[in-house]
N, CA, C and O atoms as CSV, one atom per row, in Angstrom:
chain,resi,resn,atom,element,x,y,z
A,1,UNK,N,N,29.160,36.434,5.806
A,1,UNK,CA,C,29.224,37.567,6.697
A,1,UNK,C,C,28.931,37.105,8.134
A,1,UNK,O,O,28.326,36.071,8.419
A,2,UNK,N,N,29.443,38.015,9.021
A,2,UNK,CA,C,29.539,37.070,10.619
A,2,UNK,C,C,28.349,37.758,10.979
A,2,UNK,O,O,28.014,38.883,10.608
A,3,UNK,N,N,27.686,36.910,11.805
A,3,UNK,CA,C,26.126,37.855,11.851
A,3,UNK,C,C,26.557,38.353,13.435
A,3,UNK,O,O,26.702,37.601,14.399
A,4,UNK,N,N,26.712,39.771,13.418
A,4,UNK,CA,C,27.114,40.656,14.726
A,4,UNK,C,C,26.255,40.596,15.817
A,4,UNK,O,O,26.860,40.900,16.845
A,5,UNK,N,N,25.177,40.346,15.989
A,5,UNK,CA,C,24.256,39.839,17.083
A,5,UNK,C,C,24.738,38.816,17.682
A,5,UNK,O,O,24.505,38.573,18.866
A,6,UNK,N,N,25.424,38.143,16.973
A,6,UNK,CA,C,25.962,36.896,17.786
A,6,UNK,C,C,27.528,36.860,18.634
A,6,UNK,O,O,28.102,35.975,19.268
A,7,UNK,N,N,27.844,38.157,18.324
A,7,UNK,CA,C,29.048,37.986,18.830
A,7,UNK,C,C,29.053,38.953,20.341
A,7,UNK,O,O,28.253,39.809,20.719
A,8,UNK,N,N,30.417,38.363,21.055
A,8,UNK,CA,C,30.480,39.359,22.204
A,8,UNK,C,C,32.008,40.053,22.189
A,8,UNK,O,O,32.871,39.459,21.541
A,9,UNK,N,N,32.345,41.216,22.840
A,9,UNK,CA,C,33.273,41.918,22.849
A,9,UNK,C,C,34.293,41.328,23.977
A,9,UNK,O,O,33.597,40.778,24.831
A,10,UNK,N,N,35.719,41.229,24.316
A,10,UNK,CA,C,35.897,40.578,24.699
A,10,UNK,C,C,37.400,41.137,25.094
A,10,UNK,O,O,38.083,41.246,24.075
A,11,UNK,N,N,38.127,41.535,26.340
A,11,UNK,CA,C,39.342,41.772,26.461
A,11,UNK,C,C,40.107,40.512,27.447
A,11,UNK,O,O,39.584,39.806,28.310
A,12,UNK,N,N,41.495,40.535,26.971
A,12,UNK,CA,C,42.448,39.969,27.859
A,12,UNK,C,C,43.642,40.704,28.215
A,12,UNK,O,O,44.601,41.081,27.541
A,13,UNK,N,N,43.152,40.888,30.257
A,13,UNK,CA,C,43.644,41.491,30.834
A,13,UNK,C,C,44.904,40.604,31.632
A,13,UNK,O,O,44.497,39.539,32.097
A,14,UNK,N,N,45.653,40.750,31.747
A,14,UNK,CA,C,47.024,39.716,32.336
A,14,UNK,C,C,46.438,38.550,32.459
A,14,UNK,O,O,46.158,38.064,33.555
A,15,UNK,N,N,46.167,37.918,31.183
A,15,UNK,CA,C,46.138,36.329,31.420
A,15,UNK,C,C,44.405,35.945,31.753
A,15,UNK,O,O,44.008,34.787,31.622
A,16,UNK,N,N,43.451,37.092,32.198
A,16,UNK,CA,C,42.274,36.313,32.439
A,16,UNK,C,C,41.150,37.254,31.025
A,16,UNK,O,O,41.319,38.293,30.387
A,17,UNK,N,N,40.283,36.427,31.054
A,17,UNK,CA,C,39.175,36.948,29.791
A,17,UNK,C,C,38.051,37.820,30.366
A,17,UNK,O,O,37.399,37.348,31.297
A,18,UNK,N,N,37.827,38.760,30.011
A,18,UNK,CA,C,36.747,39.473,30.469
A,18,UNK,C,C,35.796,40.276,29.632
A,18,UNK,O,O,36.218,40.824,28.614
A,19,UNK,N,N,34.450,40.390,30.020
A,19,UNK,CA,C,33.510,40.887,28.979
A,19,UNK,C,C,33.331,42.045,29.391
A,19,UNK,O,O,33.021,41.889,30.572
A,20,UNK,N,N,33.330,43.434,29.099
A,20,UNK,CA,C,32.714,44.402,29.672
A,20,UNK,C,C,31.196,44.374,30.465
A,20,UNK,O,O,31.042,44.817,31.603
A,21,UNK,N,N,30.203,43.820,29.712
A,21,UNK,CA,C,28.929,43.437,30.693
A,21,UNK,C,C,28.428,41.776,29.672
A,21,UNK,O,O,28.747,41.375,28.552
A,22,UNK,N,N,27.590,41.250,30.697
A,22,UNK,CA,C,27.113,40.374,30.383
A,22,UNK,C,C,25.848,40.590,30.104
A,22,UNK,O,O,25.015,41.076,30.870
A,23,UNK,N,N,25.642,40.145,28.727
A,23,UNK,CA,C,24.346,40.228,27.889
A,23,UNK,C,C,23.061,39.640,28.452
A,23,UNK,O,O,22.038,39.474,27.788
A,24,UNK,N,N,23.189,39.381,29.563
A,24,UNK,CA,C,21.924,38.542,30.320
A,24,UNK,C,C,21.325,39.457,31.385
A,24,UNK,O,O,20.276,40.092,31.496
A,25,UNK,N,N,22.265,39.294,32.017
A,25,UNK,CA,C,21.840,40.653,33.468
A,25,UNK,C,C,22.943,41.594,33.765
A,25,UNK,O,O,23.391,41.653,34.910
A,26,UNK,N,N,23.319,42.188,33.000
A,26,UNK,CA,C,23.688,43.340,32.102
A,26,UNK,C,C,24.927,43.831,33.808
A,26,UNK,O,O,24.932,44.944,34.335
A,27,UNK,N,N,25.764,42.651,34.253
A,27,UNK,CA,C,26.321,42.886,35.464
A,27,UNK,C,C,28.175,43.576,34.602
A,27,UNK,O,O,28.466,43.273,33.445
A,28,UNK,N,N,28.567,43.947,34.980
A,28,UNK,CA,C,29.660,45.250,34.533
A,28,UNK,C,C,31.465,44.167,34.232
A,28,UNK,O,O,31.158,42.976,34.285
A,29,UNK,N,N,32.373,44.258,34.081
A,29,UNK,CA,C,33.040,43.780,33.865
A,29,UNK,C,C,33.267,42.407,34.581
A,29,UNK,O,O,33.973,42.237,35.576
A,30,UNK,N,N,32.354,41.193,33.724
A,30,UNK,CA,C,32.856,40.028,34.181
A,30,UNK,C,C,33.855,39.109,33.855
A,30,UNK,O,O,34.127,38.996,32.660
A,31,UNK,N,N,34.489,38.393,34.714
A,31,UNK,CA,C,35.771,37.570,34.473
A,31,UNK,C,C,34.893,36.467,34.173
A,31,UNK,O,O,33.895,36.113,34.801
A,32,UNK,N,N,35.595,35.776,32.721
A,32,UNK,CA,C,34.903,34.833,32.535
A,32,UNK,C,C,35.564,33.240,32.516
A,32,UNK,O,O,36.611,33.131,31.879
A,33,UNK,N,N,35.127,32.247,33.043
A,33,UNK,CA,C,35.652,31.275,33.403
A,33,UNK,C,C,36.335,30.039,31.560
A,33,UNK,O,O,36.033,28.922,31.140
A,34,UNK,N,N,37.337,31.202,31.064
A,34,UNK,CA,C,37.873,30.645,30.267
A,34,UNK,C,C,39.050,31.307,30.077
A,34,UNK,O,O,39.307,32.488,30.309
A,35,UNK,N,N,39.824,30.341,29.582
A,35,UNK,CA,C,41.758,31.131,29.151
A,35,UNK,C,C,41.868,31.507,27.816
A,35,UNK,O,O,41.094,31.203,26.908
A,36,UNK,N,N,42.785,32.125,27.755
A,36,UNK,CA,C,43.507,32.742,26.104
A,36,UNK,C,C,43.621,31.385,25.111
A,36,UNK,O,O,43.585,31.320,23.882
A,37,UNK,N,N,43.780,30.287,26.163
A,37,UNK,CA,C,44.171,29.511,25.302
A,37,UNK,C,C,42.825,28.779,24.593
A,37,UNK,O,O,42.938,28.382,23.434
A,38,UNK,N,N,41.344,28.581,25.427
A,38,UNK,CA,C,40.257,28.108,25.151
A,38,UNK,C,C,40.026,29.068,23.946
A,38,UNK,O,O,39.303,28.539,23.102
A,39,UNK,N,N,40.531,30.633,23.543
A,39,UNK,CA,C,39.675,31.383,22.627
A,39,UNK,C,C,41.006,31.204,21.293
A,39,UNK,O,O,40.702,31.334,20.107
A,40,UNK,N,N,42.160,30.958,21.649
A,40,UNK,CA,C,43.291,30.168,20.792
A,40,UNK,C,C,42.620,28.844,20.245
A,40,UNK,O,O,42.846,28.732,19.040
A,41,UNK,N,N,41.990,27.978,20.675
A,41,UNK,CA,C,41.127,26.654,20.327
A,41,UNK,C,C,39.944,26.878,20.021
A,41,UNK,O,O,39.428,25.829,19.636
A,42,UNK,N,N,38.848,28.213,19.984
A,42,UNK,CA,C,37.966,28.177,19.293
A,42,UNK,C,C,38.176,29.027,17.432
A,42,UNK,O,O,37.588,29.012,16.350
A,43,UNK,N,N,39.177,29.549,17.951
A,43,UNK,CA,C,39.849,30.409,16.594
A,43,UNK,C,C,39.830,29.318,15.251
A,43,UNK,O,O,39.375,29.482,14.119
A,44,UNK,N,N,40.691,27.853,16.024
A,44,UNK,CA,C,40.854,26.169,15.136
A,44,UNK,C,C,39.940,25.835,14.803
A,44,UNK,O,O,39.892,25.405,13.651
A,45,UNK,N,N,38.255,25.854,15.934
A,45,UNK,CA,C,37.424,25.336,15.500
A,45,UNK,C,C,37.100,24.630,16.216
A,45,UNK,O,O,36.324,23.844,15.672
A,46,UNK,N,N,37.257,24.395,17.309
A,46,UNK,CA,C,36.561,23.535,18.985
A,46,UNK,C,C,35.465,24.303,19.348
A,46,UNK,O,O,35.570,25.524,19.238
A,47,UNK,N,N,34.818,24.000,19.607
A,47,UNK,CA,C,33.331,24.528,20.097
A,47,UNK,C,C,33.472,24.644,21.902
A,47,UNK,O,O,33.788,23.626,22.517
A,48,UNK,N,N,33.203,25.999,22.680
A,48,UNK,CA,C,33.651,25.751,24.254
A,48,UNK,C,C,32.351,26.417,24.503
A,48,UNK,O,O,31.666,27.207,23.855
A,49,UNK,N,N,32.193,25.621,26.087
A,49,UNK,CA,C,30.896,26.134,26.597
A,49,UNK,C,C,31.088,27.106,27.661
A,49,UNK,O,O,31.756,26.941,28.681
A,50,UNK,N,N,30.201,28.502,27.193
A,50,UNK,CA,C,30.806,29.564,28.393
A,50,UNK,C,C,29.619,29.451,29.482
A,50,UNK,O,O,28.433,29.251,29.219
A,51,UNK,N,N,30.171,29.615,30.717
A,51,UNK,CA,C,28.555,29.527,31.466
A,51,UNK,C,C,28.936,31.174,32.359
A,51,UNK,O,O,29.841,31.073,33.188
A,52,UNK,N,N,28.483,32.178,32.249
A,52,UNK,CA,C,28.468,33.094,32.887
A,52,UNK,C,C,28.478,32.748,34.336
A,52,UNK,O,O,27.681,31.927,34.790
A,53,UNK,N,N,29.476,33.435,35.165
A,53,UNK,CA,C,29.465,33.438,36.529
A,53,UNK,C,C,28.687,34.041,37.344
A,53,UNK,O,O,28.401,33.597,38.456
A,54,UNK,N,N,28.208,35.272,36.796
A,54,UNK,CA,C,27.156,36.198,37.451
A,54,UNK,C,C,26.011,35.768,37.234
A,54,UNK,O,O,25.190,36.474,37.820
A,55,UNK,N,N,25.503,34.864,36.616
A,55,UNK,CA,C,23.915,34.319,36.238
A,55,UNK,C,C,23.644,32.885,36.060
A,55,UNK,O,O,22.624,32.371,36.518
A,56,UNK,N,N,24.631,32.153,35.333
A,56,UNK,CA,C,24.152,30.756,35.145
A,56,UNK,C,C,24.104,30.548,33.749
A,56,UNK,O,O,23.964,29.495,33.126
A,57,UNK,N,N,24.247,31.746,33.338
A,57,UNK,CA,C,23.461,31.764,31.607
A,57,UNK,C,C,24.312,30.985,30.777
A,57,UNK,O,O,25.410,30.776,31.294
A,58,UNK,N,N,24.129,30.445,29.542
A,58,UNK,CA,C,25.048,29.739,28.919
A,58,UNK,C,C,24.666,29.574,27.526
A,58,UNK,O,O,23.559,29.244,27.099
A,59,UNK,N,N,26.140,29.953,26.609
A,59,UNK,CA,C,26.287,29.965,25.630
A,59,UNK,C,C,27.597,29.030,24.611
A,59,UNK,O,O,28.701,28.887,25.137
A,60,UNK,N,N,27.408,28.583,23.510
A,60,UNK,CA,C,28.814,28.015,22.948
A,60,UNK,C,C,29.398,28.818,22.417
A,60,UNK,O,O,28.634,29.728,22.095
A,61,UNK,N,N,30.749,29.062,22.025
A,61,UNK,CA,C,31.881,29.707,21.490
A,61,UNK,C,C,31.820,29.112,20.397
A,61,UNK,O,O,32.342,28.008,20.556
A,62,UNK,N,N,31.298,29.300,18.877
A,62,UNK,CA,C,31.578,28.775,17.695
A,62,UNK,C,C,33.605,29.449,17.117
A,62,UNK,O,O,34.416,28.712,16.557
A,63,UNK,N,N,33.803,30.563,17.402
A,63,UNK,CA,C,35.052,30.749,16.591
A,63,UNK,C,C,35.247,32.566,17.662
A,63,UNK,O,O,34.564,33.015,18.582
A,64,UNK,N,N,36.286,33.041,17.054
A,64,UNK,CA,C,36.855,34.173,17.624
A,64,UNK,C,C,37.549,34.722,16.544
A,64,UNK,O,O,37.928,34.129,15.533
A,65,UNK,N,N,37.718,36.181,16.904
A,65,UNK,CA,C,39.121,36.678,16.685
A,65,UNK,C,C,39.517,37.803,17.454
A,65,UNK,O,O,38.960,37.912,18.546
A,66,UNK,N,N,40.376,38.693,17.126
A,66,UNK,CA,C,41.101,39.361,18.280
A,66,UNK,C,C,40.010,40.166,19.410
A,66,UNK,O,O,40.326,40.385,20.580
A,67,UNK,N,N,39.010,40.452,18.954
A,67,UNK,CA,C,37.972,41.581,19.446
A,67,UNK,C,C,36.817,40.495,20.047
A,67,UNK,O,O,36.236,40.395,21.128
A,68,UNK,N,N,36.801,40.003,19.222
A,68,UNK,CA,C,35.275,39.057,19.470
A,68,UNK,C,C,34.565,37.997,19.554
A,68,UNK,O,O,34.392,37.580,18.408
A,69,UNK,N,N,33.960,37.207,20.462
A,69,UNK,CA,C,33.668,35.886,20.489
A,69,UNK,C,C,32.425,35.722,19.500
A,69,UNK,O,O,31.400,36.387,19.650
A,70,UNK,N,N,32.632,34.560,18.229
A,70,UNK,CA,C,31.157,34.124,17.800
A,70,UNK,C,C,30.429,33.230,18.436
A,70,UNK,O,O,30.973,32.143,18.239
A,71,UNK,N,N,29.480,33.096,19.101
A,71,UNK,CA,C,28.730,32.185,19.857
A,71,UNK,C,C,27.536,31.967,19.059
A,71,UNK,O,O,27.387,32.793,18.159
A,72,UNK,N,N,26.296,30.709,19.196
A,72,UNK,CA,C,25.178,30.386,18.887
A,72,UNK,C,C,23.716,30.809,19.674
A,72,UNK,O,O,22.777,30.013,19.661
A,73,UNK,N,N,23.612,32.122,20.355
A,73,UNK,CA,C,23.116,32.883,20.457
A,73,UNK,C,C,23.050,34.055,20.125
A,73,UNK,O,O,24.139,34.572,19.878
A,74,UNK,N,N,22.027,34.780,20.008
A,74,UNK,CA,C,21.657,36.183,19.917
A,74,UNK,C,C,21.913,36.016,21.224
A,74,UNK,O,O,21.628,35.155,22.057
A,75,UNK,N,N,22.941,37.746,21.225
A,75,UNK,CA,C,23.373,38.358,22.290
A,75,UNK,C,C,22.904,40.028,22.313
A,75,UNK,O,O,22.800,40.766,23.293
A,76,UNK,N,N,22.675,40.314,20.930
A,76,UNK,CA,C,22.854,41.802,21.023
A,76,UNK,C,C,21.565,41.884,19.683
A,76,UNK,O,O,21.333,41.074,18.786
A,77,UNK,N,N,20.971,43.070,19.977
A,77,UNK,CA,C,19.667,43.045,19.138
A,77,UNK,C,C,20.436,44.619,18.104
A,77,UNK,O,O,20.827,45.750,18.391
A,78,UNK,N,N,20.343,43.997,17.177
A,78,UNK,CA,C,20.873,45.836,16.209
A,78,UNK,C,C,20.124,46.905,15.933
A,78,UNK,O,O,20.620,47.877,15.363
């Protein structure tokens, strides 16, 4: 089972990735410094490092799918 704390929500708007807020300092729709194609290569199984633009904060991308990034942090408390 995918443990849902760990994941983040995740849209692609013409070509760029964006989170509705960032789980750190809770700043509102950020563009995040990765492509369709980096979340196409974590889907395979490449591990990518996201570093939030609005904070510094940083997390790995273990896997994806259409909705959601799995990363190796708690992001979201249930």
């Amino acid at each position: 089972m995918i443990p849902f704390e760990k994941t983040l929500p995740y849209d692609i708007i013409m070509g760029d990735v964006y989170v509705h807020e960032c789980p750190y300092c809770n700043s509102s729709n950020v563009l995040l410094p990765i492509k369709p194609r980096d979340i196409q290569h974590a889907r395979e199984g490449k591990k990518k490092l996201l570093v939030f633009p609005c904070c510094g904060n940083k997390v790995t991308i273990l896997d994806s799918d259409a909705d959601y990034l799995l990363t190796d942090t708690v992001l979201r408390r249930s």
